[in-house]
C-alpha positions in Angstrom: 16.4 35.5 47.5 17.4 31.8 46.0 21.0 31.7 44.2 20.6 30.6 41.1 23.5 28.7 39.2 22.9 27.9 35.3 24.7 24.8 34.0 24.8 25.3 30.4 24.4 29.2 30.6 25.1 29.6 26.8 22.7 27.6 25.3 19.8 27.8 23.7 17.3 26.8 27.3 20.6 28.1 29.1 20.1 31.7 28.1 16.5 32.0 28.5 16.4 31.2 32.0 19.8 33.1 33.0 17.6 35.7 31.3 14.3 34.7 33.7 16.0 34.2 36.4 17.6 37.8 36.6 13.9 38.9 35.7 12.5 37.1 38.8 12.3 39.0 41.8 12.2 35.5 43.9 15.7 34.9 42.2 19.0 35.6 41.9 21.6 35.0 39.3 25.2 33.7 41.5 26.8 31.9 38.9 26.6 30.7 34.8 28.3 27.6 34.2 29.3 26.7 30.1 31.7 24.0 28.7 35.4 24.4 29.2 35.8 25.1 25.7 33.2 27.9 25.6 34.0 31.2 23.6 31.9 33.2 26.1 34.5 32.0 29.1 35.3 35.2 31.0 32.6 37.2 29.5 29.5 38.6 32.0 27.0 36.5 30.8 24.2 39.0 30.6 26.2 41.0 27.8 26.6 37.7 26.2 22.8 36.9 26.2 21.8 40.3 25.6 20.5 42.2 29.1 23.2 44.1 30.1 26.0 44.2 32.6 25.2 41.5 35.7 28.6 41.3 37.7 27.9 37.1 37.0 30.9 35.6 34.9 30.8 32.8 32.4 33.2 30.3 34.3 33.9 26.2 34.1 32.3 23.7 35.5 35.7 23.7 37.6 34.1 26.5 39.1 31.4 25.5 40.9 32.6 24.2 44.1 33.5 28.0 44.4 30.5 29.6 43.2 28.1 26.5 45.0 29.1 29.1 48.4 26.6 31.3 47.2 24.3 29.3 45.9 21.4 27.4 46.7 20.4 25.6 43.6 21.5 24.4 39.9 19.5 24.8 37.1 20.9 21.9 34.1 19.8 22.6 30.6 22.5 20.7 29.1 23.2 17.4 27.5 23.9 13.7 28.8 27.7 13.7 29.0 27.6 16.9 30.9 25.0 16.0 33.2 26.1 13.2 34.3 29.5 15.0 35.1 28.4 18.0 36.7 25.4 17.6 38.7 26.9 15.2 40.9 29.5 18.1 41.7 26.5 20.2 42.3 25.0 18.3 44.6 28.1 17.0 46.5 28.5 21.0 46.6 25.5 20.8 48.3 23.2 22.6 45.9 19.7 21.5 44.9 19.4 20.4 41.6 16.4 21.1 38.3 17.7 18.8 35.6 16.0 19.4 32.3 18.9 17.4 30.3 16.7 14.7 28.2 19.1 11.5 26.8 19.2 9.5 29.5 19.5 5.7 30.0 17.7 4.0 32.8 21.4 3.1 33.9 22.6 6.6 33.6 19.5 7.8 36.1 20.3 5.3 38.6 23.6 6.5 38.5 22.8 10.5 38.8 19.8 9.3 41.2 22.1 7.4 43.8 24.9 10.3 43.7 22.0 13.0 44.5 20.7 10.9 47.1 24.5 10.1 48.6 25.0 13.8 48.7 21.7 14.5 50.9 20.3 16.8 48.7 16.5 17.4 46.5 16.5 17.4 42.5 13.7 17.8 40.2 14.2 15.7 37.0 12.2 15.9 34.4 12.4 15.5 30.7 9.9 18.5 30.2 9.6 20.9 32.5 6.6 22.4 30.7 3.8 23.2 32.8 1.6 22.4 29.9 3.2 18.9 29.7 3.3 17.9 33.1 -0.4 18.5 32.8 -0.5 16.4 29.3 1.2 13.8 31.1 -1.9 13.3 33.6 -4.0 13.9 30.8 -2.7 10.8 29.4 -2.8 8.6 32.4 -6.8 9.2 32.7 -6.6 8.3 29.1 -5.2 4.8 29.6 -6.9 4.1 32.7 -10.5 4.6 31.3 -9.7 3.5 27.7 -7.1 0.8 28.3 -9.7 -1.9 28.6 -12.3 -0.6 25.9 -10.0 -2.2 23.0 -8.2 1.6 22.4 -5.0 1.5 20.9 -2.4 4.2 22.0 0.4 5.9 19.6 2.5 8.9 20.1 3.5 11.2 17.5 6.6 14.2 18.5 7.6 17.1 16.1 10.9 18.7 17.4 13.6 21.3 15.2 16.2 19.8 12.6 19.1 20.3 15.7 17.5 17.9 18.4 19.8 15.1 18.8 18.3 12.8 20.7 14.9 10.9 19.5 12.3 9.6 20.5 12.1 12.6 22.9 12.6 12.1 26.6 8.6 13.7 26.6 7.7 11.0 24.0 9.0 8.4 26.5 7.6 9.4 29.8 4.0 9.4 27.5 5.0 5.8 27.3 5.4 4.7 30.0 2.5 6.5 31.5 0.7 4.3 29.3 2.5 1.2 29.6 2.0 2.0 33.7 -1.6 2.5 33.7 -2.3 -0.5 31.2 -0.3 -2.9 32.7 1.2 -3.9 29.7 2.8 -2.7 26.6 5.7 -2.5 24.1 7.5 0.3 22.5 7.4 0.1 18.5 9.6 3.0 17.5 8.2 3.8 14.0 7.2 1.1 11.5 9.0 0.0 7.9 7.9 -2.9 5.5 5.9 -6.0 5.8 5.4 -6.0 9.5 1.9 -7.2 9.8 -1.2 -6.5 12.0 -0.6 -4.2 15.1 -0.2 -6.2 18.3 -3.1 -5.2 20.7 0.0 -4.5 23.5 2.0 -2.2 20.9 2.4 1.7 22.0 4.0 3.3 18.6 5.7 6.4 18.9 7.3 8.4 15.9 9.8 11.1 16.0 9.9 13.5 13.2 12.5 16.5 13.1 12.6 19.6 10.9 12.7 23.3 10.7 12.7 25.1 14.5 9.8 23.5 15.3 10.1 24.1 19.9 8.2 20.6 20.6 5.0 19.1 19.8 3.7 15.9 21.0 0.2 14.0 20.5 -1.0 10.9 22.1 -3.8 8.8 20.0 -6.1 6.9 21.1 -7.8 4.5 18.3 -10.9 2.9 18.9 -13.0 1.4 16.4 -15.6 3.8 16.2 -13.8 7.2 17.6 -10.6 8.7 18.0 -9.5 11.1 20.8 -6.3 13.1 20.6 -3.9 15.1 23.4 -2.1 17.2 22.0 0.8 20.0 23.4 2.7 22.3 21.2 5.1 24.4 22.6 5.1 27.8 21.0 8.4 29.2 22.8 11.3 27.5 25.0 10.2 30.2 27.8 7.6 27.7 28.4 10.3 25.2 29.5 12.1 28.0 31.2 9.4 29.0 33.3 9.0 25.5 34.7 12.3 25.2 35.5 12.1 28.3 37.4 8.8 27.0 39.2 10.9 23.8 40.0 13.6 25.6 41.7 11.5 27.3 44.0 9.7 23.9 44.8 13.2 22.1 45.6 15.0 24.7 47.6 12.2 23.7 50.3 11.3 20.1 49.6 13.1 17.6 51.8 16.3 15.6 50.4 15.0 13.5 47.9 14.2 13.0 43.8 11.1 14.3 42.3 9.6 14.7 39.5 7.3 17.8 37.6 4.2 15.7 39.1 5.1 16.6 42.4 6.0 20.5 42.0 2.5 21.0 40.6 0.5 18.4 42.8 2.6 17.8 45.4 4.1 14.7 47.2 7.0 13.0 46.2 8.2 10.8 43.3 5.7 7.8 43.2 3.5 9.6 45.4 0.9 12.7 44.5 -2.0 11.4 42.2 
């Protein structure tokens, strides 16, 4: 069995995968992890999320140095601040790391990057641990790399609930810079207002629109003068990010020390290797 910690076990990712993870007969649930100023602190966390007594106790992130003895990986659903606190105390627990947290700077990833790499240990990042997405994301790179040159031009479009607080998505992103990778070239417009003239032939728009519970959608476009093709991903549930993250934590716990990414659970390899 792999011991399963759950940063941000309260949450709205947080409590679907405490809630997979005890349903997974590959897993184990050792420890759920929520902010210091949690309600739930104390509480067994699968009364709080609705399965019944598991013996596993909402505790601080002061916890985990404790709890990391039984452990063999973290799962972080959480947001930027806490990421960048507490999987760096994961790993130098020595756990393996999935971190699902979206909000990052590329600063902030070299940061969590270096201290995961210092400690000696593997972590899957990834801003959507979708398998869906992951295979939207290669999608899009054949996309670029066969229309790139045929005078295509590429725009993203994500739909997210009214609570999401970061935007463009972290999803919406990576789709950039897939883009901007495989056409050697390329610059972000995020959304368009006034008299701002022609589109440049190196501009990759992407647009962010948030309302209602809408779990994630994203499209990429690609305009040609004569035809349009479109990718397009819609999440119906977060489970679907819940069971990648779960996939991902089975991939980690025996992939040498290192960073990788989605691409490399399902296709193997390593970050900047695989396709």
């Amino acid at each position: 069995m792999i011991g399963v910690v759950v940063l941000g076990a309260t949450g709205r990712m947080g409590r679907r995968i405490c809630r997979m993870v005890i349903e997974d007969e590959e897993l184990e649930l050792v420890g759920a992890i929520a902010s210091p100023t949690s309600k739930h602190l104390g509480r067994d966390v699968g009364l709080v999320i609705g399965v019944g007594e598991t013996g596993v106790e909402i505790a601080p992130p002061t916890a985990l140095p404790n709890i990391a003895k039984d452990a063999d990986v973290a799962i972080d659903f959480t947001v930027r601040e806490a990421t960048l606190e507490n999987a760096p105390k994961a790993a130098r627990a020595g756990l393996d790391l999935v971190i699902g947290t979206t909000g990052f700077s590329d600063e902030d990833l070299r940061v969590l990057e270096h201290e995961i790499e210092e400690a000696g240990v593997s972590a899957v990042i990834s801003p959507n641990m979708s398998l869906g997405v992951n295979l939207l994301f290669e999608l899009t790179r054949q996309l670029a790399r066969v229309l790139g040159d045929n005078g295509f031009d590429f725009e993203i479009v994500e739909i997210h609930h009214r609570h999401k607080v970061d935007a463009p998505s972290g999803t919406a992103l990576e789709l950039a810079a897939i883009i901007e990778e495989e056409l050697g070239k390329g610059e972000k417009v995020f959304g368009r207002e006034g008299n701002v003239g022609p589109r440049d032939d190196d501009e990759i728009g992407v647009l962010a629109v948030r309302g209602g519970e809408v779990v994630g959608d994203h499209t990429v476009m690609a305009l040609g003068e004569y035809e349009r093709i479109e990718l397009t991903h819609r999440a119906l549930s977060r489970d679907a990010f819940a069971k990648g993250a779960l996939v991902a934590a089975k991939f980690v716990v025996e992939a040498p020390p290192g960073i990788y990414s989605m691409r490399d659970v399902l296709f193997g390899g390593k970050r900047g290797e695989g396709l």
